[in-house]
N, CA, C and O atoms as a GROMACS GRO file, in nm:
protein
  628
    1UNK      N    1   8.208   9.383   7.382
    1UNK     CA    2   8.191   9.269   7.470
    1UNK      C    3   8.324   9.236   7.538
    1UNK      O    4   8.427   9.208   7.476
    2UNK      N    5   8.312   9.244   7.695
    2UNK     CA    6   8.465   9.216   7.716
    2UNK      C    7   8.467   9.054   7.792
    2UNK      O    8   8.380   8.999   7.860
    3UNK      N    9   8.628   8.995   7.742
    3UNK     CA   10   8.629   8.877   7.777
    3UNK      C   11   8.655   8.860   7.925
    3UNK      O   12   8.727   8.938   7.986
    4UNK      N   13   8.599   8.766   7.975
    4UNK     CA   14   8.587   8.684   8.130
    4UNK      C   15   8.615   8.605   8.143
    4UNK      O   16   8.593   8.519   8.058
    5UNK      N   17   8.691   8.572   8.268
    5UNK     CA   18   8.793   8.447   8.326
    5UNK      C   19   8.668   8.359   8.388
    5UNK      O   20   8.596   8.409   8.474
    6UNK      N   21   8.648   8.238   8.344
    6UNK     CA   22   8.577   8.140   8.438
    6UNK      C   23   8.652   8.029   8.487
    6UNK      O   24   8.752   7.976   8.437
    7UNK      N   25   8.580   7.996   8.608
    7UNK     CA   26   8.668   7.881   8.666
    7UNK      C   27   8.617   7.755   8.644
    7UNK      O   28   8.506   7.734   8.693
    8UNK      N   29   8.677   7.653   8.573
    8UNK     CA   30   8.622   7.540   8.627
    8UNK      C   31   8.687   7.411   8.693
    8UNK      O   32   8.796   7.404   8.749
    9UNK      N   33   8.602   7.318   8.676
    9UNK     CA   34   8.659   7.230   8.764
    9UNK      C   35   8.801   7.161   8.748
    9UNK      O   36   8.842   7.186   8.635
   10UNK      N   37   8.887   7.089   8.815
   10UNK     CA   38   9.030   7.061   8.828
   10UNK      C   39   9.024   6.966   8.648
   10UNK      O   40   8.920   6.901   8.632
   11UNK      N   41   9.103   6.961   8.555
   11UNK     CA   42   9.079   6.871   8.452
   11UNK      C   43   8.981   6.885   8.328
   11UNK      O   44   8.985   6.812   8.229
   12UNK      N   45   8.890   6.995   8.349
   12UNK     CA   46   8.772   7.033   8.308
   12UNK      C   47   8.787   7.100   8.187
   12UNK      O   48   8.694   7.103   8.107
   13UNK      N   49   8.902   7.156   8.164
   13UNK     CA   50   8.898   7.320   8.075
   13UNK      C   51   8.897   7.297   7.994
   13UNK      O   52   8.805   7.353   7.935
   14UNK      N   53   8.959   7.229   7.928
   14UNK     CA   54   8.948   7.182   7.735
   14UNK      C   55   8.791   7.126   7.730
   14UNK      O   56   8.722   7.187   7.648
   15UNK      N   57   8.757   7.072   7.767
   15UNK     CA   58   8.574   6.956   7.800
   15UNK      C   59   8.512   7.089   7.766
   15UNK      O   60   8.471   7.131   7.659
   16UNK      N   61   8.517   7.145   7.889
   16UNK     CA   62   8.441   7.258   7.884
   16UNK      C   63   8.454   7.378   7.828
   16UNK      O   64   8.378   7.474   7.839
   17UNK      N   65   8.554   7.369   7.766
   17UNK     CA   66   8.565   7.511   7.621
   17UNK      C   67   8.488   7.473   7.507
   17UNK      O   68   8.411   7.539   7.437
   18UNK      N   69   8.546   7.275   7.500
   18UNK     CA   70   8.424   7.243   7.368
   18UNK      C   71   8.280   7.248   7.403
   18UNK      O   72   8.206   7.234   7.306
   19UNK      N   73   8.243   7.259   7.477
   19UNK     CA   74   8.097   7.260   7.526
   19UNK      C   75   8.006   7.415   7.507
   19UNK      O   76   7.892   7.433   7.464
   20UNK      N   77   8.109   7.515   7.558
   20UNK     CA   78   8.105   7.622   7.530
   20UNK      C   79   8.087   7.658   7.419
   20UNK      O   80   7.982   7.719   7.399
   21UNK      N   81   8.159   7.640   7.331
   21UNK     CA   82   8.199   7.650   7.172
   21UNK      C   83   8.062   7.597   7.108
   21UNK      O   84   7.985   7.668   7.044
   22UNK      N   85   8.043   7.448   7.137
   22UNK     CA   86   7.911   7.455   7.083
   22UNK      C   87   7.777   7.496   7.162
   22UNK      O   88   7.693   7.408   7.147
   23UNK      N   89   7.756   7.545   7.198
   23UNK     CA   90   7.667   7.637   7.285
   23UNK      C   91   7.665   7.786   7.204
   23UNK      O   92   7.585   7.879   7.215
   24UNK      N   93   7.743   7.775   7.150
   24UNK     CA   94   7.778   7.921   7.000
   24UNK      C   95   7.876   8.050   7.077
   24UNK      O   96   7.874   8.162   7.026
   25UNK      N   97   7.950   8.026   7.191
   25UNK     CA   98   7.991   8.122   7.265
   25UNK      C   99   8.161   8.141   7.255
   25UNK      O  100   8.233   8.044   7.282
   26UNK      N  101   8.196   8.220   7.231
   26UNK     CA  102   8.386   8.244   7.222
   26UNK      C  103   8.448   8.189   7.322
   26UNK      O  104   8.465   8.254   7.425
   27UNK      N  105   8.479   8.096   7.315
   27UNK     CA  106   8.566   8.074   7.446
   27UNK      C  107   8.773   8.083   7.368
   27UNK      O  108   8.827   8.100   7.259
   28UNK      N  109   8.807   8.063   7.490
   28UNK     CA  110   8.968   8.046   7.468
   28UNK      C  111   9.039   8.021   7.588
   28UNK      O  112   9.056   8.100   7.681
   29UNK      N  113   9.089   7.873   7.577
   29UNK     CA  114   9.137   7.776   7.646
   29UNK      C  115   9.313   7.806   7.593
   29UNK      O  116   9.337   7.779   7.475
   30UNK      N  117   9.384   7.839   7.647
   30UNK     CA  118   9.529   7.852   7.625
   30UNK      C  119   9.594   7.725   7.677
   30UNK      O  120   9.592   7.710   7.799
   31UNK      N  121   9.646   7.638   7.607
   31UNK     CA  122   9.709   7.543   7.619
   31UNK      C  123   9.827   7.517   7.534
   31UNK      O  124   9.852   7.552   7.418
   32UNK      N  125   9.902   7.439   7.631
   32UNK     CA  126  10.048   7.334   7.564
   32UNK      C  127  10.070   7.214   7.587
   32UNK      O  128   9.999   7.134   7.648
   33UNK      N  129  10.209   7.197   7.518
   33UNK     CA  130  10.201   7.052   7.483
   33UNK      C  131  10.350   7.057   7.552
   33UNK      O  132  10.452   7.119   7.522
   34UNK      N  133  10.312   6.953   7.672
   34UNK     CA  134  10.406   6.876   7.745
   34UNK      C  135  10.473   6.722   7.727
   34UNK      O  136  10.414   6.626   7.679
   35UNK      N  137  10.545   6.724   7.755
   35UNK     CA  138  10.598   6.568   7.761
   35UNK      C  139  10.583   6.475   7.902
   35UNK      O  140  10.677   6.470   7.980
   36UNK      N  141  10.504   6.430   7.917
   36UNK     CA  142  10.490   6.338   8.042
   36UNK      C  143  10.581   6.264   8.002
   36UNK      O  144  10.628   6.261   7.888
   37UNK      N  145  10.625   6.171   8.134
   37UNK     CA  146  10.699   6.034   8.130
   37UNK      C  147  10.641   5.932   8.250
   37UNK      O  148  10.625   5.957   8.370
   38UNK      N  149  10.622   5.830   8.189
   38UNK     CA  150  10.526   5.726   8.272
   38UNK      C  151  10.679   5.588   8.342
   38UNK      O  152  10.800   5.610   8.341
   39UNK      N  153  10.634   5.507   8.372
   39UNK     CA  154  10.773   5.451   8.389
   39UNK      C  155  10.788   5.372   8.267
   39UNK      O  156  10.901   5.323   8.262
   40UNK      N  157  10.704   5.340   8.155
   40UNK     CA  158  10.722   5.232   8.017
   40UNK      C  159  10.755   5.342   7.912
   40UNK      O  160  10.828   5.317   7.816
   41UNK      N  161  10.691   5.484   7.937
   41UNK     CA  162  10.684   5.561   7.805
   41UNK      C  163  10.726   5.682   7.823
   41UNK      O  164  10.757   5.722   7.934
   42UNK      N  165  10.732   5.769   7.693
   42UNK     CA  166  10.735   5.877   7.723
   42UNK      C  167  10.604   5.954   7.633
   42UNK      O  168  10.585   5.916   7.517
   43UNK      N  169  10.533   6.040   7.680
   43UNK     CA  170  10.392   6.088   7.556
   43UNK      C  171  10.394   6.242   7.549
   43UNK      O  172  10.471   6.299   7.626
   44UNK      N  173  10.327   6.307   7.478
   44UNK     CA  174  10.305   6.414   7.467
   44UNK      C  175  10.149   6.417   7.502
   44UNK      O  176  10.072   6.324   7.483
   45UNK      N  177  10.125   6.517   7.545
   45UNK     CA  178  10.031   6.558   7.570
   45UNK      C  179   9.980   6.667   7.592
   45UNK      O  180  10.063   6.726   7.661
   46UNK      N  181   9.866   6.753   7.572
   46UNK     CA  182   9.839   6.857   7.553
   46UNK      C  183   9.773   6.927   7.706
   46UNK      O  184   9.703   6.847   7.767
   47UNK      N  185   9.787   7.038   7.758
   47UNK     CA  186   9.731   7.052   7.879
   47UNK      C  187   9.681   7.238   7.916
   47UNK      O  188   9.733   7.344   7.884
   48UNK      N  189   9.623   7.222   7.955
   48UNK     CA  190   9.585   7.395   7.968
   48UNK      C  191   9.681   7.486   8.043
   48UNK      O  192   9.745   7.450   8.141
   49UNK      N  193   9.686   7.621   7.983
   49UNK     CA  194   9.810   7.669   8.036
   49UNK      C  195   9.765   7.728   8.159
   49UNK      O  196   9.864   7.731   8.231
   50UNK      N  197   9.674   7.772   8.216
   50UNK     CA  198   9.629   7.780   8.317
   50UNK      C  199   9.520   7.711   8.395
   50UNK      O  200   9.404   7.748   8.380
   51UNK      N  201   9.548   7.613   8.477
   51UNK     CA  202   9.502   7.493   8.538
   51UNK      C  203   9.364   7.559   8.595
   51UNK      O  204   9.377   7.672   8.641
   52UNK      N  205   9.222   7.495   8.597
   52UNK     CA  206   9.138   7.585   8.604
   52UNK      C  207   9.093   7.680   8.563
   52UNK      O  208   8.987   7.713   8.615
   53UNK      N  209   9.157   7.780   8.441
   53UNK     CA  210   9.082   7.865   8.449
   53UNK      C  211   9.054   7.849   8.293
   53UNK      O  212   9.127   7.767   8.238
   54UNK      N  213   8.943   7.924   8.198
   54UNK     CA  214   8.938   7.955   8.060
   54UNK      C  215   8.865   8.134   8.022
   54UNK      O  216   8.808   8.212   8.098
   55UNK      N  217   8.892   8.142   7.905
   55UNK     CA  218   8.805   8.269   7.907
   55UNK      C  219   8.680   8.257   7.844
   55UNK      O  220   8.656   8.156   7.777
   56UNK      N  221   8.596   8.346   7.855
   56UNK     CA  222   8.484   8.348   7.726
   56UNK      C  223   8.452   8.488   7.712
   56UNK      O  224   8.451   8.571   7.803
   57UNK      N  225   8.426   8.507   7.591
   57UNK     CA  226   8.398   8.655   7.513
   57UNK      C  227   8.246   8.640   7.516
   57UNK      O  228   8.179   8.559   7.451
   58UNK      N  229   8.198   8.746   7.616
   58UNK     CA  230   8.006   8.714   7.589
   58UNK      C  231   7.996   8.883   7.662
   58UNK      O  232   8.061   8.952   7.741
   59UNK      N  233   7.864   8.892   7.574
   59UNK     CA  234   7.784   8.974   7.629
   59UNK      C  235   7.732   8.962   7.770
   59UNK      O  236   7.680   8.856   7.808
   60UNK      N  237   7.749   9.098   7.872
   60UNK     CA  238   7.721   9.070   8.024
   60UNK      C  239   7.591   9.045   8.024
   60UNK      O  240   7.565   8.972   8.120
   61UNK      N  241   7.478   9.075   7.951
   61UNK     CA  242   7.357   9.007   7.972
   61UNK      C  243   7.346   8.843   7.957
   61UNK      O  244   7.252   8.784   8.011
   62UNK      N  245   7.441   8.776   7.884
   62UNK     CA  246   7.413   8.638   7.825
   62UNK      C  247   7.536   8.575   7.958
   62UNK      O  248   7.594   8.469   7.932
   63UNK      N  249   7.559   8.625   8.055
   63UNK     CA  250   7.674   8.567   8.149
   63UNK      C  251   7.641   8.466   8.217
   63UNK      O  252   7.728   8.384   8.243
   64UNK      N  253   7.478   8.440   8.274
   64UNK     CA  254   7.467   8.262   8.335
   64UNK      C  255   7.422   8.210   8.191
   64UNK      O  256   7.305   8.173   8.200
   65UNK      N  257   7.481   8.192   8.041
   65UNK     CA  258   7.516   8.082   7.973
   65UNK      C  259   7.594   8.015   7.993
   65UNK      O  260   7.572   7.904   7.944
   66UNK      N  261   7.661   8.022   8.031
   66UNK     CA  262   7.839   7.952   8.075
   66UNK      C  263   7.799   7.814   8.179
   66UNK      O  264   7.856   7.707   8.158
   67UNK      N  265   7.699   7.828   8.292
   67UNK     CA  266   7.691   7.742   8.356
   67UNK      C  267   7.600   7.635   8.303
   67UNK      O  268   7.596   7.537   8.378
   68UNK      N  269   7.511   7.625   8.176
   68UNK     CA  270   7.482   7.482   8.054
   68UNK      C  271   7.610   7.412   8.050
   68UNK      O  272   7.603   7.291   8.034
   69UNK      N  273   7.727   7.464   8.062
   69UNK     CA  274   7.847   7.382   8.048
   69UNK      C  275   7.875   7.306   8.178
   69UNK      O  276   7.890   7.373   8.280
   70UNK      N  277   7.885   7.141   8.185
   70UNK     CA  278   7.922   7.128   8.293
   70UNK      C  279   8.060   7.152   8.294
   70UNK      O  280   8.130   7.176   8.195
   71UNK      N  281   8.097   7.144   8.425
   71UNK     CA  282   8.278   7.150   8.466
   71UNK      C  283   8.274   7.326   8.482
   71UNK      O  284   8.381   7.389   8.486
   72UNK      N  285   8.155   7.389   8.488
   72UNK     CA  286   8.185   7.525   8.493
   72UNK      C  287   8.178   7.548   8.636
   72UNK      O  288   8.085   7.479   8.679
   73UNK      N  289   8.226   7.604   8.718
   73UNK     CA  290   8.190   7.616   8.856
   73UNK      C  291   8.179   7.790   8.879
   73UNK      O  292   8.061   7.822   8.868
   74UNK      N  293   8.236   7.867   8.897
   74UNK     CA  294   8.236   7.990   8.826
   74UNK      C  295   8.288   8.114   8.790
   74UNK      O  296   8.401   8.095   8.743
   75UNK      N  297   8.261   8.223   8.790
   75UNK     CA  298   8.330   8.336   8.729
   75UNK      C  299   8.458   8.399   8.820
   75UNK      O  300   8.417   8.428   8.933
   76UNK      N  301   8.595   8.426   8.802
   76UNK     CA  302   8.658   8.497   8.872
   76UNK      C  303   8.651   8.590   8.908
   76UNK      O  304   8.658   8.680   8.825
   77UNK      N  305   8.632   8.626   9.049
   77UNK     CA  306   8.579   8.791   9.085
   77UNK      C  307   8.691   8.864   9.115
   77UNK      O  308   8.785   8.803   9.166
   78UNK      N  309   8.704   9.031   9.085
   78UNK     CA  310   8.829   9.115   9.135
   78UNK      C  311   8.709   9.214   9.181
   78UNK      O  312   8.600   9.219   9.124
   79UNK      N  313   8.755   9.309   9.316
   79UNK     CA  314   8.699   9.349   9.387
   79UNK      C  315   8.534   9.338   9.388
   79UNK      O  316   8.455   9.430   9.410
   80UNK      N  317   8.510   9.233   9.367
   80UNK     CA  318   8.338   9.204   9.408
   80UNK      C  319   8.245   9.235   9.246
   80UNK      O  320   8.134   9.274   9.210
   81UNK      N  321   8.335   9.204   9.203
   81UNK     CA  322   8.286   9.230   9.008
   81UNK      C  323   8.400   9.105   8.945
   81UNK      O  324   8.501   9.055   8.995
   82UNK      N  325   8.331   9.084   8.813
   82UNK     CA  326   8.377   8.943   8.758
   82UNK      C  327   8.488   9.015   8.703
   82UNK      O  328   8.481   9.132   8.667
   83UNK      N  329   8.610   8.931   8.697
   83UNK     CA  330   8.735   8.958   8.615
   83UNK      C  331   8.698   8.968   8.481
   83UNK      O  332   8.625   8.888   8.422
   84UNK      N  333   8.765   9.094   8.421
   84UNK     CA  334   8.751   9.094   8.284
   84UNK      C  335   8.889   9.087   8.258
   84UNK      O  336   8.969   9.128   8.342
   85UNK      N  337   8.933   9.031   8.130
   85UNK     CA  338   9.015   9.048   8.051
   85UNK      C  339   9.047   9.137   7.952
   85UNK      O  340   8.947   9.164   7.887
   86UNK      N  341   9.171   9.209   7.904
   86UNK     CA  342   9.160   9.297   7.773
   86UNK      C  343   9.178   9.262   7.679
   86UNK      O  344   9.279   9.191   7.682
   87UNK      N  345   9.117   9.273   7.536
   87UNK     CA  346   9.114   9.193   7.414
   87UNK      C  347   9.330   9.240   7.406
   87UNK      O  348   9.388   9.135   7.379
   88UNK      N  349   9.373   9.290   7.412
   88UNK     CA  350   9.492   9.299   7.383
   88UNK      C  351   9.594   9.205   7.473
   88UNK      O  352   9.697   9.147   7.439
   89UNK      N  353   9.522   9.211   7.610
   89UNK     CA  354   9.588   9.088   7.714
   89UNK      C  355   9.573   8.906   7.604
   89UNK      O  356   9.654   8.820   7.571
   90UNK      N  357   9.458   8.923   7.590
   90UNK     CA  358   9.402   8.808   7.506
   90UNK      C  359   9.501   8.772   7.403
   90UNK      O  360   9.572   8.672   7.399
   91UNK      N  361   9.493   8.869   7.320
   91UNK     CA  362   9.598   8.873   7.199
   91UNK      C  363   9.745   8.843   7.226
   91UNK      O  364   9.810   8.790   7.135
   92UNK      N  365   9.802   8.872   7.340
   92UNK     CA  366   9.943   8.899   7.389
   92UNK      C  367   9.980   8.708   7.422
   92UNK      O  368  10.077   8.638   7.393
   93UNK      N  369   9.864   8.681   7.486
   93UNK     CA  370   9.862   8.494   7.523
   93UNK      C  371   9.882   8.449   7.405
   93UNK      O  372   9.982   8.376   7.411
   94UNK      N  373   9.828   8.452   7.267
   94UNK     CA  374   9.826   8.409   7.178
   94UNK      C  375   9.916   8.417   7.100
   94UNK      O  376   9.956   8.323   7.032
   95UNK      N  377   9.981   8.581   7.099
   95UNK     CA  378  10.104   8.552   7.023
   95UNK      C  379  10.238   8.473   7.067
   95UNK      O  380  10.323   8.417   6.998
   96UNK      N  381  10.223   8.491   7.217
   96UNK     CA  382  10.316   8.439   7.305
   96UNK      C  383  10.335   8.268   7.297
   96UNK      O  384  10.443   8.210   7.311
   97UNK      N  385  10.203   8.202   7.273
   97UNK     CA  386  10.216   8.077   7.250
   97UNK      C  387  10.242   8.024   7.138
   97UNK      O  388  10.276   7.906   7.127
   98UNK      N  389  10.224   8.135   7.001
   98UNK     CA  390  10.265   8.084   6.861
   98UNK      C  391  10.367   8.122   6.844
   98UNK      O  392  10.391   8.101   6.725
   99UNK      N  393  10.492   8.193   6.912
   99UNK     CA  394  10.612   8.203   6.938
   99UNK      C  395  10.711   8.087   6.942
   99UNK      O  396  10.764   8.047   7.046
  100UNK      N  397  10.726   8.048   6.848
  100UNK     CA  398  10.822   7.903   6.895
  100UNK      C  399  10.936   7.901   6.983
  100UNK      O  400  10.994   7.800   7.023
  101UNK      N  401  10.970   8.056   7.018
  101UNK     CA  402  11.099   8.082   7.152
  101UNK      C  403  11.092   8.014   7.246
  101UNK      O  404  11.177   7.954   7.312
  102UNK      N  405  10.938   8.028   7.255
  102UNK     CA  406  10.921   7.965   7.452
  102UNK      C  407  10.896   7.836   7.411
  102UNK      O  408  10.801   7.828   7.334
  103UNK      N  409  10.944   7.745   7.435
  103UNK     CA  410  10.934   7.569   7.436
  103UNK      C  411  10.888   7.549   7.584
  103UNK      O  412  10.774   7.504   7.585
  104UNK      N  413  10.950   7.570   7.737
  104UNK     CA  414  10.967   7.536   7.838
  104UNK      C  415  10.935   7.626   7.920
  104UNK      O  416  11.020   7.707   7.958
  105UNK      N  417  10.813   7.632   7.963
  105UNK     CA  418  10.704   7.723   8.052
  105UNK      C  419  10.601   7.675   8.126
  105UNK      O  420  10.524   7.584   8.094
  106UNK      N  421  10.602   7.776   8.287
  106UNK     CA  422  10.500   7.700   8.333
  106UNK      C  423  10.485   7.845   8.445
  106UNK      O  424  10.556   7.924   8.509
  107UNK      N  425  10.324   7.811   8.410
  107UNK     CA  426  10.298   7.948   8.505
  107UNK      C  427  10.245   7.859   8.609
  107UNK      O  428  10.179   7.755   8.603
  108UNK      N  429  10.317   7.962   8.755
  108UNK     CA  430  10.284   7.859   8.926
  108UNK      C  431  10.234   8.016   9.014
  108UNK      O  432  10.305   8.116   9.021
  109UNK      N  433  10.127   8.003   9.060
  109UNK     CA  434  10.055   8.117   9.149
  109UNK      C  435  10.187   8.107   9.293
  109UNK      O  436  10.215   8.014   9.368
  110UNK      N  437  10.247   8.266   9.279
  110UNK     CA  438  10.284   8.255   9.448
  110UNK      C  439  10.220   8.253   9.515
  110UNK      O  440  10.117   8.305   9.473
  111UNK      N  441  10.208   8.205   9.658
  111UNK     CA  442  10.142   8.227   9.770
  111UNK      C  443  10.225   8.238   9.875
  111UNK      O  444  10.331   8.185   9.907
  112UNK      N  445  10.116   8.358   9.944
  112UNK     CA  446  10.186   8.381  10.106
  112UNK      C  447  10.212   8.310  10.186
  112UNK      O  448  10.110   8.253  10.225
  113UNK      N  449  10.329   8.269  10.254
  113UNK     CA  450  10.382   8.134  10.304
  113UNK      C  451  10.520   8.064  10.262
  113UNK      O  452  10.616   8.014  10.322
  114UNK      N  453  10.481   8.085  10.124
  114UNK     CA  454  10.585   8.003  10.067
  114UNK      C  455  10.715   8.022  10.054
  114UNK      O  456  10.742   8.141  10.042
  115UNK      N  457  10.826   7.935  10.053
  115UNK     CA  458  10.957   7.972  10.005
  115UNK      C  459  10.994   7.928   9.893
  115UNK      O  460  10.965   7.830   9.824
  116UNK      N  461  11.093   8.049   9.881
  116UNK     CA  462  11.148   8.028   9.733
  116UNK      C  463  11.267   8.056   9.717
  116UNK      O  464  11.332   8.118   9.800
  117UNK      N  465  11.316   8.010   9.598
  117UNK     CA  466  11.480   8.032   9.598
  117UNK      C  467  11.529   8.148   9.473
  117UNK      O  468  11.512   8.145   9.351
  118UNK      N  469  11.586   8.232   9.548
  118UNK     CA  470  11.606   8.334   9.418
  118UNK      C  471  11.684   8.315   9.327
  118UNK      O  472  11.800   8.335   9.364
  119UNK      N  473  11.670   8.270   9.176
  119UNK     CA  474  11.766   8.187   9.081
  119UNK      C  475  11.898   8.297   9.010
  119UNK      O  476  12.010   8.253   8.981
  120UNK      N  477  11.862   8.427   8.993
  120UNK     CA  478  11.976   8.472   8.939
  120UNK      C  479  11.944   8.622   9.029
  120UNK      O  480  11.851   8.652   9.103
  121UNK      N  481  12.086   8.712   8.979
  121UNK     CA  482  12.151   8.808   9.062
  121UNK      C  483  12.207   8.824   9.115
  121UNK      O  484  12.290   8.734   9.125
  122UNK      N  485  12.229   8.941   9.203
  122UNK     CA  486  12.305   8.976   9.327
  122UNK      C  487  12.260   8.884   9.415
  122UNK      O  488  12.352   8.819   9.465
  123UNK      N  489  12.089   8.840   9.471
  123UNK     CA  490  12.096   8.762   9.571
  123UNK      C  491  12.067   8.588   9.504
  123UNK      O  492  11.982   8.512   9.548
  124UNK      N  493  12.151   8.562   9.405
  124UNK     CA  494  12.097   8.420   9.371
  124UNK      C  495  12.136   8.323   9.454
  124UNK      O  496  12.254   8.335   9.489
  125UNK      N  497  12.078   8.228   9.500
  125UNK     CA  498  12.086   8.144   9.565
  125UNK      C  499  12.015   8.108   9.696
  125UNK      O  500  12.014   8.012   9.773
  126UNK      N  501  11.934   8.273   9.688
  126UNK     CA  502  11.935   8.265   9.859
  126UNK      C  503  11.747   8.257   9.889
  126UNK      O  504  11.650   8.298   9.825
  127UNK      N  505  11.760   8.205   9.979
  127UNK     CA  506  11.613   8.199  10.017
  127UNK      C  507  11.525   8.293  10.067
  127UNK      O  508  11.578   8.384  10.132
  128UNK      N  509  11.349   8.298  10.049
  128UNK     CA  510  11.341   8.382  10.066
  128UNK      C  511  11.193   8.320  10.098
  128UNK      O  512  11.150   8.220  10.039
  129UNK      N  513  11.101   8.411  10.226
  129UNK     CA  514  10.935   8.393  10.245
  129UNK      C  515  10.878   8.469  10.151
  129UNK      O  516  10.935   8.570  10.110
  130UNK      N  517  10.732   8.423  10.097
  130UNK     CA  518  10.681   8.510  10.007
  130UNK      C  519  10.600   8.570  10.121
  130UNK      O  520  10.556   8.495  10.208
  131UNK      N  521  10.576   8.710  10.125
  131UNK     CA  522  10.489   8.778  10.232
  131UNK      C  523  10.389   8.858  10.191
  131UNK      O  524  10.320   8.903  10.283
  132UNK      N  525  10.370   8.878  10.125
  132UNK     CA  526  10.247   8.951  10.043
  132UNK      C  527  10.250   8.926   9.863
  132UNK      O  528  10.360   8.915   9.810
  133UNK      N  529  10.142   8.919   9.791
  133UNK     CA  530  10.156   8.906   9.640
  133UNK      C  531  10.066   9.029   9.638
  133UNK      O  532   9.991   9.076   9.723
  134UNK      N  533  10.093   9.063   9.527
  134UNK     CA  534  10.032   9.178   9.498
  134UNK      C  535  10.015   9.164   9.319
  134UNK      O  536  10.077   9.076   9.258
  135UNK      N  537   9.931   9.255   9.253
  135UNK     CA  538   9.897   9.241   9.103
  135UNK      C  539  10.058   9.232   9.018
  135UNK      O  540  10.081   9.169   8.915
  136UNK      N  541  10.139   9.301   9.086
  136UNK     CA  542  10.301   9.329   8.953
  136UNK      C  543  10.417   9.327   9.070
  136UNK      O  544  10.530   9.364   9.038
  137UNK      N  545  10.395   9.291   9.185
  137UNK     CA  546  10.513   9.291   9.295
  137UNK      C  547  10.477   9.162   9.386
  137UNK      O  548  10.364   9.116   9.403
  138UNK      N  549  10.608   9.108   9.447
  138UNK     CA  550  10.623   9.080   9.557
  138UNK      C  551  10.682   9.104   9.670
  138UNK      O  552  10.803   9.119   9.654
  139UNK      N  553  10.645   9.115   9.784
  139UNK     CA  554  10.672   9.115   9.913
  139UNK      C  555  10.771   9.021   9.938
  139UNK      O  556  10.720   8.913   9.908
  140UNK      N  557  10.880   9.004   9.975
  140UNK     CA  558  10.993   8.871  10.034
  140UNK      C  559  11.013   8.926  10.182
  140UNK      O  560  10.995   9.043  10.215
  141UNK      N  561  11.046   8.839  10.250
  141UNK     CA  562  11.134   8.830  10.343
  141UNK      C  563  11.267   8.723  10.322
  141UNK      O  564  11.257   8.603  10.299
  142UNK      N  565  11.373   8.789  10.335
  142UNK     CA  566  11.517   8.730  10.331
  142UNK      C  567  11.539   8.698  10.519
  142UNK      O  568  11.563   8.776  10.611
  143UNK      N  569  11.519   8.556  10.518
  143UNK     CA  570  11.640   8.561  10.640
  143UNK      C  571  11.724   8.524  10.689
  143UNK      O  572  11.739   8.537  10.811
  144UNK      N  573  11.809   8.467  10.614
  144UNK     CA  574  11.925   8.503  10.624
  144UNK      C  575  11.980   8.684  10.601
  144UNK      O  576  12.099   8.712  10.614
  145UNK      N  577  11.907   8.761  10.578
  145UNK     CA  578  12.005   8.886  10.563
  145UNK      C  579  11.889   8.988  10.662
  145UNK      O  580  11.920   9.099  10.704
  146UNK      N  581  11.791   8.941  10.679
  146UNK     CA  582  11.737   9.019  10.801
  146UNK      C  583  11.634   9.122  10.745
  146UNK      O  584  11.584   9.224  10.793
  147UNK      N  585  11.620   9.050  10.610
  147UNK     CA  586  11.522   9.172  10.503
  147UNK      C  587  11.463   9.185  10.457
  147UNK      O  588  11.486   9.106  10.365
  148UNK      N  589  11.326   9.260  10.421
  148UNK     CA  590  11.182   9.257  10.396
  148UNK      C  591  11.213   9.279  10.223
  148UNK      O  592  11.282   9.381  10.217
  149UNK      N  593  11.200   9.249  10.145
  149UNK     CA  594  11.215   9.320   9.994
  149UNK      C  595  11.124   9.290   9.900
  149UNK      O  596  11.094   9.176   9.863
  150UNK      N  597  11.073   9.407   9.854
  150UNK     CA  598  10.964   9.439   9.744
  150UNK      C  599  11.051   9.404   9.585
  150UNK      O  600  11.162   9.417   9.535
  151UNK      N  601  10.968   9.372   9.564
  151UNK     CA  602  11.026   9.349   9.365
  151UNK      C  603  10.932   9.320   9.286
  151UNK      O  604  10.830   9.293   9.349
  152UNK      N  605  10.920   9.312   9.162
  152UNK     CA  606  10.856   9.341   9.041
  152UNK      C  607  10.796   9.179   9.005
  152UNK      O  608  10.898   9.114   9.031
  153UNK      N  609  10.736   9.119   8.980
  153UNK     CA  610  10.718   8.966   8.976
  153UNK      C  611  10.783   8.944   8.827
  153UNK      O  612  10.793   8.824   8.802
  154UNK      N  613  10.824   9.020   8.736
  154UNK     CA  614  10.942   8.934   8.664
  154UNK      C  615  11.059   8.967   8.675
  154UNK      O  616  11.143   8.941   8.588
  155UNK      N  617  11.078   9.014   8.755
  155UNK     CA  618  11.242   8.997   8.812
  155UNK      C  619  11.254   8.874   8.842
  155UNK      O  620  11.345   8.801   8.802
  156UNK      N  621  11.114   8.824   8.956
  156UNK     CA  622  11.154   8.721   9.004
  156UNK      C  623  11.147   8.551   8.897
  156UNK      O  624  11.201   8.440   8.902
  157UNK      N  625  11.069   8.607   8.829
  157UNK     CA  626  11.006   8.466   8.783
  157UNK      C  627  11.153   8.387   8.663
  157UNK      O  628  11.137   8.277   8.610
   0.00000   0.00000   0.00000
């Protein structure tokens, strides 16, 4: 049975993992615990590590169960078929979050358009357009230096 990325609604994902869960279905909601600050307080609070999205482990015949859950809106598609996940990708989130190394993390989707500032290296400091994303690279344009440059997305991150 391979696991699947569903989308749901903005705020939704923890609601709707427990909903899932009791519905008798695997889900896995990856979340952390942040520190908000309000202007009286400071709190902790717990929040999903990827905003919108959760997984669930189901059989492809049992796949419109998911939508009994409200807050489900729906499945992530990669080329015109639902995103699957690999039980070892799965595993890799999990160990990664019971890792007490990483305290201070936050995963942010690039998009085409955007600028960004390159934090360490040869070009640190310098700005740059994001021009294409791709699955393990990005596309930049530098201009200040007049230059299109491909790189690995954890170089950059």
């Amino acid at each position: 049975m391979p696991w699947y990325v569903l989308r749901s609604k903005p705020q939704h994902e923890i609601k709707s993992a427990k909903i899932l869960e009791q519905l008798g279905l695997e889900v896995y909601c990856p979340v952390i615990t942040e520190i908000r600050q309000w202007s009286d307080r400071k709190k902790k609070v717990t929040v999903p590590l990827f905003k919108s999205y959760l997984f669930v482990h189901l059989d492809p015949a049992n796949r419109n169960k998911v939508f009994e859950a409200p807050g489900i809106l729906n499945y992530l598609f990669w080329l015109k078929k639902p995103a699957i996940v690999r039980e070892e990708e799965i595993e890799t989130i999990k160990s990664w979050l019971n890792d007490d190394a990483y305290q201070d993390f936050k995963v942010e989707a690039f998009k085409p358009g955007e600028e960004i500032e390159i934090k360490n290296g040869k070009l640190a400091h310098k700005k740059a357009i994001i021009k294409e994303v791709g699955a393990k690279r990005l596309k930049l344009i530098l201009p200040d230096l007049g230059w299109t440059l491909s790189t690995r997305i954890q170089d950059v991150i």
